[in-house]
N, CA, C and O atoms as a GROMACS GRO file, in nm:
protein
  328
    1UNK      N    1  -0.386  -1.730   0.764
    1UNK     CA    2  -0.261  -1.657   0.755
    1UNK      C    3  -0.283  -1.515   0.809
    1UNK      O    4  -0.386  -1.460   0.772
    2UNK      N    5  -0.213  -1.455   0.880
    2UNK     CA    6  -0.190  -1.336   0.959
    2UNK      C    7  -0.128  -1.240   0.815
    2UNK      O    8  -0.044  -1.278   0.733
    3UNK      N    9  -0.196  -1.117   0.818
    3UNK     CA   10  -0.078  -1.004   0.793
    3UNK      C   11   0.041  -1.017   0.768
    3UNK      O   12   0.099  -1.103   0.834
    4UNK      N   13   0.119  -0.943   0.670
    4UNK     CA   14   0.250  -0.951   0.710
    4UNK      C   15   0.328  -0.810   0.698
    4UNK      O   16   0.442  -0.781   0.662
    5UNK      N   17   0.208  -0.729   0.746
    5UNK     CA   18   0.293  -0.579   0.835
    5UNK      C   19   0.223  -0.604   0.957
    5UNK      O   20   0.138  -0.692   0.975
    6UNK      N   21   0.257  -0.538   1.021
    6UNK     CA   22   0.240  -0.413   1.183
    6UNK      C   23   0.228  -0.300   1.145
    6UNK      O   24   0.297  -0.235   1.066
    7UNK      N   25   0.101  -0.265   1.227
    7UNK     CA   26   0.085  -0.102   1.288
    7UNK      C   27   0.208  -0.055   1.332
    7UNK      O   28   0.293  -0.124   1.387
    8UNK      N   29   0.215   0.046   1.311
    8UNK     CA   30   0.284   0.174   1.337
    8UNK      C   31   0.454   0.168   1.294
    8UNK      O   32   0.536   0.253   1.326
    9UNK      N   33   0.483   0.035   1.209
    9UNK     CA   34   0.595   0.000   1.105
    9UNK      C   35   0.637   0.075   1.050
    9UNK      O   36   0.575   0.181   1.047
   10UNK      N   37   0.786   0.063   0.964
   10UNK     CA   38   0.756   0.145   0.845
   10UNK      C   39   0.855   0.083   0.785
   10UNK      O   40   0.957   0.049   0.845
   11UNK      N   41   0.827   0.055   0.621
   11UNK     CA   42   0.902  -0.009   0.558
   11UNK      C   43   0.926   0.068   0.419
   11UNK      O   44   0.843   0.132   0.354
   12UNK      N   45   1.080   0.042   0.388
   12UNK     CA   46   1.127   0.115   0.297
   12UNK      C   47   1.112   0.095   0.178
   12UNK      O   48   1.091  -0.022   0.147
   13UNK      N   49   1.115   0.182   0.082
   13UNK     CA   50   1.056   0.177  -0.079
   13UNK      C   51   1.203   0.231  -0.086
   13UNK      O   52   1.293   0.256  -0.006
   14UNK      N   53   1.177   0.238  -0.243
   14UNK     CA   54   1.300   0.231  -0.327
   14UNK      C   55   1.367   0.416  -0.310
   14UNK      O   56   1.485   0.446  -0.332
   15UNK      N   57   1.270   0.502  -0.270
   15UNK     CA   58   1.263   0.626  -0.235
   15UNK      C   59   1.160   0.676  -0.083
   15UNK      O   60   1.037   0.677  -0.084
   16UNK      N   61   1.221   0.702   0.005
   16UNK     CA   62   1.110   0.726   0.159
   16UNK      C   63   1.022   0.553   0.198
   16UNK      O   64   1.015   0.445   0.139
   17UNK      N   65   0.988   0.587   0.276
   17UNK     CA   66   0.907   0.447   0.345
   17UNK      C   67   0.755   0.464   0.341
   17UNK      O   68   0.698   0.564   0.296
   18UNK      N   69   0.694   0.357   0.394
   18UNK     CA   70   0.561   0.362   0.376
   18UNK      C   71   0.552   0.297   0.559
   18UNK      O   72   0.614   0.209   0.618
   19UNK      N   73   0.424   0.410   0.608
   19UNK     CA   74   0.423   0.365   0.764
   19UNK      C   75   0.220   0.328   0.745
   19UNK      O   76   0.127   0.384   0.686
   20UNK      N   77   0.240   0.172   0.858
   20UNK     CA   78   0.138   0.164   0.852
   20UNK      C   79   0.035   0.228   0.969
   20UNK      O   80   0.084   0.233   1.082
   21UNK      N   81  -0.106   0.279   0.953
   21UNK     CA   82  -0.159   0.310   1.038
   21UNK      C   83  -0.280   0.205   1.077
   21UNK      O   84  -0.319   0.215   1.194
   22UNK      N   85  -0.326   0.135   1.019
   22UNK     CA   86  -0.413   0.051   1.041
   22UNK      C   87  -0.438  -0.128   0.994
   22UNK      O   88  -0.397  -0.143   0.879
   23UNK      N   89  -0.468  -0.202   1.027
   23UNK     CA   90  -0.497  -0.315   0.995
   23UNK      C   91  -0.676  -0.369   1.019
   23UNK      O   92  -0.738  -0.324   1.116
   24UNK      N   93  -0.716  -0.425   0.961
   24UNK     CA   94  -0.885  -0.404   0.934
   24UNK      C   95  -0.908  -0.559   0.887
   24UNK      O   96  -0.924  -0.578   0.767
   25UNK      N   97  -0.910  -0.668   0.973
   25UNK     CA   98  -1.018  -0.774   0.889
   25UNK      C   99  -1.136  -0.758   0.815
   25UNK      O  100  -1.245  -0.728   0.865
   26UNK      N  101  -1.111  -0.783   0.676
   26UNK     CA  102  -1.274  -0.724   0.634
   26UNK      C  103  -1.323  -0.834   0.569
   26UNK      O  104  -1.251  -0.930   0.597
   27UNK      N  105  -1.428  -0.870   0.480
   27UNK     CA  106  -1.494  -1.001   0.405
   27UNK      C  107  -1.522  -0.941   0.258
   27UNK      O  108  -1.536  -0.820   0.243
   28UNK      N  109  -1.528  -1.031   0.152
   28UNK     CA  110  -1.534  -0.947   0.016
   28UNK      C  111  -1.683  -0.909  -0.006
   28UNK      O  112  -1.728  -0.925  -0.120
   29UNK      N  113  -1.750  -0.868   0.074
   29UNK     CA  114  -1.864  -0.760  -0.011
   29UNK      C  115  -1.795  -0.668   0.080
   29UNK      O  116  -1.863  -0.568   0.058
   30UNK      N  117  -1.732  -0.641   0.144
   30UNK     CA  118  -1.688  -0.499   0.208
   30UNK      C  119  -1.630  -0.431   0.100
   30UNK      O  120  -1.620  -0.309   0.093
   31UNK      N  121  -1.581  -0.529  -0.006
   31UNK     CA  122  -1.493  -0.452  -0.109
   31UNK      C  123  -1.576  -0.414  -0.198
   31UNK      O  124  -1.638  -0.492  -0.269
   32UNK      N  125  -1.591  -0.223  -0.208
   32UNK     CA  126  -1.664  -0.206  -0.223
   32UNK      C  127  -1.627  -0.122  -0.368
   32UNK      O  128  -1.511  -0.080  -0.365
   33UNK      N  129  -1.713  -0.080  -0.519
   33UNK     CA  130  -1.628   0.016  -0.611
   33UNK      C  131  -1.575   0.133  -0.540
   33UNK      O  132  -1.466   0.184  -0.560
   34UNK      N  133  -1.679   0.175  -0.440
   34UNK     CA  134  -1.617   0.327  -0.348
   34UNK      C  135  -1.464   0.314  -0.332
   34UNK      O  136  -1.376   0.379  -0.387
   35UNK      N  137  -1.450   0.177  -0.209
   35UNK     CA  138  -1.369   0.166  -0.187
   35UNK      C  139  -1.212   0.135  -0.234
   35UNK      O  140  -1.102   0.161  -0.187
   36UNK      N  141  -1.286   0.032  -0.408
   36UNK     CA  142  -1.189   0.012  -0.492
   36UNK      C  143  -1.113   0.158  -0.548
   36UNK      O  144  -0.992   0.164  -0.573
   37UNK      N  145  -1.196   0.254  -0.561
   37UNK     CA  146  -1.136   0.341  -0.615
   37UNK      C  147  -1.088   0.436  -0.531
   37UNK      O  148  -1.010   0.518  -0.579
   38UNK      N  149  -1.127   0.447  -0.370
   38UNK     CA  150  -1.039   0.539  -0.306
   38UNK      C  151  -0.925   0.488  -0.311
   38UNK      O  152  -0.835   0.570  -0.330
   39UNK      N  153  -0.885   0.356  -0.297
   39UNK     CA  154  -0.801   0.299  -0.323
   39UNK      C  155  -0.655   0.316  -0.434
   39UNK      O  156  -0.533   0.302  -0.424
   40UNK      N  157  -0.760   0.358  -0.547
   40UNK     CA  158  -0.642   0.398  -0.638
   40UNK      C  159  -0.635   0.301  -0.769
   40UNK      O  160  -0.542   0.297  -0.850
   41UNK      N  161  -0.745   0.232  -0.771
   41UNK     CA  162  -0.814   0.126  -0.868
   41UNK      C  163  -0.949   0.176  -0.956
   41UNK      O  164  -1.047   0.236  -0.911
   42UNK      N  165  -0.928   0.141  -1.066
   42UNK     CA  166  -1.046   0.195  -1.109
   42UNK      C  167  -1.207   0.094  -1.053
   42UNK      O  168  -1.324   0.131  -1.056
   43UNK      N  169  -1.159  -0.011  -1.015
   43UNK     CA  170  -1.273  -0.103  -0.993
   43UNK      C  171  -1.205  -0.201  -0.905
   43UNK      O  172  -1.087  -0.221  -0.878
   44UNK      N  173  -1.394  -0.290  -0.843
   44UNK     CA  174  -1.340  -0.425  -0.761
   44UNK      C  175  -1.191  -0.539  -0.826
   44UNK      O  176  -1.097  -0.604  -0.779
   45UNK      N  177  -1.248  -0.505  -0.954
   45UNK     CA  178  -1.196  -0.660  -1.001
   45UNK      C  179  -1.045  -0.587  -1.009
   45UNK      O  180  -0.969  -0.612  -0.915
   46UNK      N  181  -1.003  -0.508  -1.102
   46UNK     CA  182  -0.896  -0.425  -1.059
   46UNK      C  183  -0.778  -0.449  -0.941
   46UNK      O  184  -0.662  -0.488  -0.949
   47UNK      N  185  -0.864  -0.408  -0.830
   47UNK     CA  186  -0.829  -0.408  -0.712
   47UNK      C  187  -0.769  -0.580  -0.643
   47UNK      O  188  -0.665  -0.602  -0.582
   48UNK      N  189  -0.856  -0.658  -0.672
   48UNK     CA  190  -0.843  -0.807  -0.654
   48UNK      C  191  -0.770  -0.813  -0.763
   48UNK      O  192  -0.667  -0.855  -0.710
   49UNK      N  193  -0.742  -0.803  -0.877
   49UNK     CA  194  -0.608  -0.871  -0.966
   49UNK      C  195  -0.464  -0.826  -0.910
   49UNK      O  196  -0.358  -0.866  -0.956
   50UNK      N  197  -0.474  -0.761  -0.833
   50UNK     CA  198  -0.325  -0.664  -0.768
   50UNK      C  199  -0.326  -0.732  -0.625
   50UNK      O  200  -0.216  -0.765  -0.581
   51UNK      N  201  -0.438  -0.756  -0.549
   51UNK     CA  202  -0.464  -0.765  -0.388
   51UNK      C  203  -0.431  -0.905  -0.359
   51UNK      O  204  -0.335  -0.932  -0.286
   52UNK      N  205  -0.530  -1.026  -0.429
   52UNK     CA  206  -0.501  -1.107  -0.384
   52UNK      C  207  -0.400  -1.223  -0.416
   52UNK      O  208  -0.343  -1.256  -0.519
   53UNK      N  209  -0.400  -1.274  -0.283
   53UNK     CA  210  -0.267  -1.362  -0.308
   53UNK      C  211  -0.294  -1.484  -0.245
   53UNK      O  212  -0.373  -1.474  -0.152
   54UNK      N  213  -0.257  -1.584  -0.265
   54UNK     CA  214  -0.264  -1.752  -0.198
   54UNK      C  215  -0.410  -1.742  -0.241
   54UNK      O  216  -0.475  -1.667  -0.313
   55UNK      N  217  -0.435  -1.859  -0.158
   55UNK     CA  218  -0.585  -1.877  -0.164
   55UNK      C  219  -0.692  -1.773  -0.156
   55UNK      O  220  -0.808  -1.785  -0.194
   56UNK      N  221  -0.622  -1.645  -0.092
   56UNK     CA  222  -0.774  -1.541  -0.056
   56UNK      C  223  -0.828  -1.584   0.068
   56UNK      O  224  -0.904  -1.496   0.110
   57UNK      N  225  -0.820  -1.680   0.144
   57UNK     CA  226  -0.894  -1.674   0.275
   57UNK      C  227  -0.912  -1.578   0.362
   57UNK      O  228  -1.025  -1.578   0.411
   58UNK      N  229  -0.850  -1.505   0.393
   58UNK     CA  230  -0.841  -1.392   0.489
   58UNK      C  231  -0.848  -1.257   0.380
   58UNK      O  232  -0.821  -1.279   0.262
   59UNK      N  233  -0.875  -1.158   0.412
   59UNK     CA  234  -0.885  -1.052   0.384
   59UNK      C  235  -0.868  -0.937   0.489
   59UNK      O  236  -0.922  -0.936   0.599
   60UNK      N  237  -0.762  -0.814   0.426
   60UNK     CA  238  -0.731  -0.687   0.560
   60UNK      C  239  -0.716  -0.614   0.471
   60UNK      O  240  -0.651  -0.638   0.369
   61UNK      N  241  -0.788  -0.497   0.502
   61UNK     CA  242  -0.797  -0.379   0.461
   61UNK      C  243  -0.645  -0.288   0.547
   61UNK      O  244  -0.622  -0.294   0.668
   62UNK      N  245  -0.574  -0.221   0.460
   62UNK     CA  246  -0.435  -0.198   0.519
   62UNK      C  247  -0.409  -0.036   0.456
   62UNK      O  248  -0.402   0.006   0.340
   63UNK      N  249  -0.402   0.017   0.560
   63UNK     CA  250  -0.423   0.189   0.558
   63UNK      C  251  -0.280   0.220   0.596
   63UNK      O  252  -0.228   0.155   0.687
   64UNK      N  253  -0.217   0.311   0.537
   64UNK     CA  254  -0.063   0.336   0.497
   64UNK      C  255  -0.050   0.483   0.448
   64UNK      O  256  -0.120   0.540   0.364
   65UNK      N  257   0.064   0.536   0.525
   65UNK     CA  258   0.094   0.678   0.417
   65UNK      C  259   0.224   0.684   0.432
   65UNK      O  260   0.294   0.622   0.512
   66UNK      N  261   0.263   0.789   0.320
   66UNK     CA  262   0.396   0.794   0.267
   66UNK      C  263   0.455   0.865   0.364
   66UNK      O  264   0.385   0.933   0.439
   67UNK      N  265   0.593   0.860   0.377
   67UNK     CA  266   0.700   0.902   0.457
   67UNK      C  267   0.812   0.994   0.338
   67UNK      O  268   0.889   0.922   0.274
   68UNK      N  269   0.815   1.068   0.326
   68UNK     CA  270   0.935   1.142   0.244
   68UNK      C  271   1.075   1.075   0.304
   68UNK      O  272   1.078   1.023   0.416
   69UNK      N  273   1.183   1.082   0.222
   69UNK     CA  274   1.284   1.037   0.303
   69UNK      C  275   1.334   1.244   0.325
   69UNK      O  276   1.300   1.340   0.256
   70UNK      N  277   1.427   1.236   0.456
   70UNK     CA  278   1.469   1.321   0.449
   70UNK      C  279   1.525   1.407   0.337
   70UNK      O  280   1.553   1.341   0.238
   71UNK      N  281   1.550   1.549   0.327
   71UNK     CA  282   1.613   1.596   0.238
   71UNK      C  283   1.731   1.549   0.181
   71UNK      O  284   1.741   1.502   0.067
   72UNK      N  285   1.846   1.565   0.286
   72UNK     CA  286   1.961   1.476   0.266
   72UNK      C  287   2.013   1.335   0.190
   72UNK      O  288   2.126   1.299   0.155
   73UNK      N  289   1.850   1.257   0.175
   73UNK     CA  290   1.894   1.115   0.178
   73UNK      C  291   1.803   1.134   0.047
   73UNK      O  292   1.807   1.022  -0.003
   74UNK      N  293   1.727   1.210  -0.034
   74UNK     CA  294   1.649   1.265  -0.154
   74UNK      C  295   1.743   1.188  -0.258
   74UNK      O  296   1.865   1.186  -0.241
   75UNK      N  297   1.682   1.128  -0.363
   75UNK     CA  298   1.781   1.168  -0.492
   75UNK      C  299   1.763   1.287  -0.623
   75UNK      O  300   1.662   1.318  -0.686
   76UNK      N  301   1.841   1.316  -0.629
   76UNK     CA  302   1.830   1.462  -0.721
   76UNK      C  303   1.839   1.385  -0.853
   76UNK      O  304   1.889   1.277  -0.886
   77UNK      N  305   1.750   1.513  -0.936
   77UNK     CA  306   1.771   1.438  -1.070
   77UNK      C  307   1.899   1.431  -1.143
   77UNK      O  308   1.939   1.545  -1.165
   78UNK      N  309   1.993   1.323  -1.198
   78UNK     CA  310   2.114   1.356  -1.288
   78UNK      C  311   2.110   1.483  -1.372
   78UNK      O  312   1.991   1.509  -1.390
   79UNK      N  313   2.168   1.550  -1.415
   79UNK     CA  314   2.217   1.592  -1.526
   79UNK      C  315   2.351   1.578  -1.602
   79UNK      O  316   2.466   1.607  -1.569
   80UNK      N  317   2.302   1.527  -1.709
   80UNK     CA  318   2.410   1.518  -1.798
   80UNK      C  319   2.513   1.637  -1.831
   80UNK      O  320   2.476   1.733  -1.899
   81UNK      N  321   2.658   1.626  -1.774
   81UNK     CA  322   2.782   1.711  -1.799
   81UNK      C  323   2.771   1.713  -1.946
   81UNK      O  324   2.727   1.628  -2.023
   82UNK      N  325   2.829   1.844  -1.970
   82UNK     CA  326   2.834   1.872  -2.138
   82UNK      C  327   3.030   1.904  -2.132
   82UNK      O  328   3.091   1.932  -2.235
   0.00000   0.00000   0.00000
């Protein structure tokens, strides 16, 4: 099974988008604690209870950063009228 982003994409979240910059075939000792936790995981196993999906055959390392949405299109916080 292939990916299912593209480089240089960008797909929308519930607030701004997320654009991808990279796609990376990698194998699981690449997955590394370093890596689990630059990641944003405290650990491997961590990381694989969130990551994988179907069988696991393939593996891609998938490098992404946030997009703000414009100012305009922002949501402000409510405040409650008194």
């Amino acid at each position: 099974m292939r990916p299912r982003v593209t480089v240089g994409v960008r797909y929308r979240m519930d607030e701004g988008e997320i654009e991808i910059d990279s796609i990376e075939p990698i194998g699981l000792p690449d997955i590394t604690p370093q890596l689990a936790r630059a990641s944003g995981f405290l650990g491997v196993l961590d990381l694989l209870k969130v990551a994988k999906h179907g069988k696991g055959e393939n593996i891609y390392l998938v490098r992404f950063h946030y997009v703000p949405p414009p100012p305009h299109k922002r949501r402000s916080a409510e405040v409650p009228k008194r």
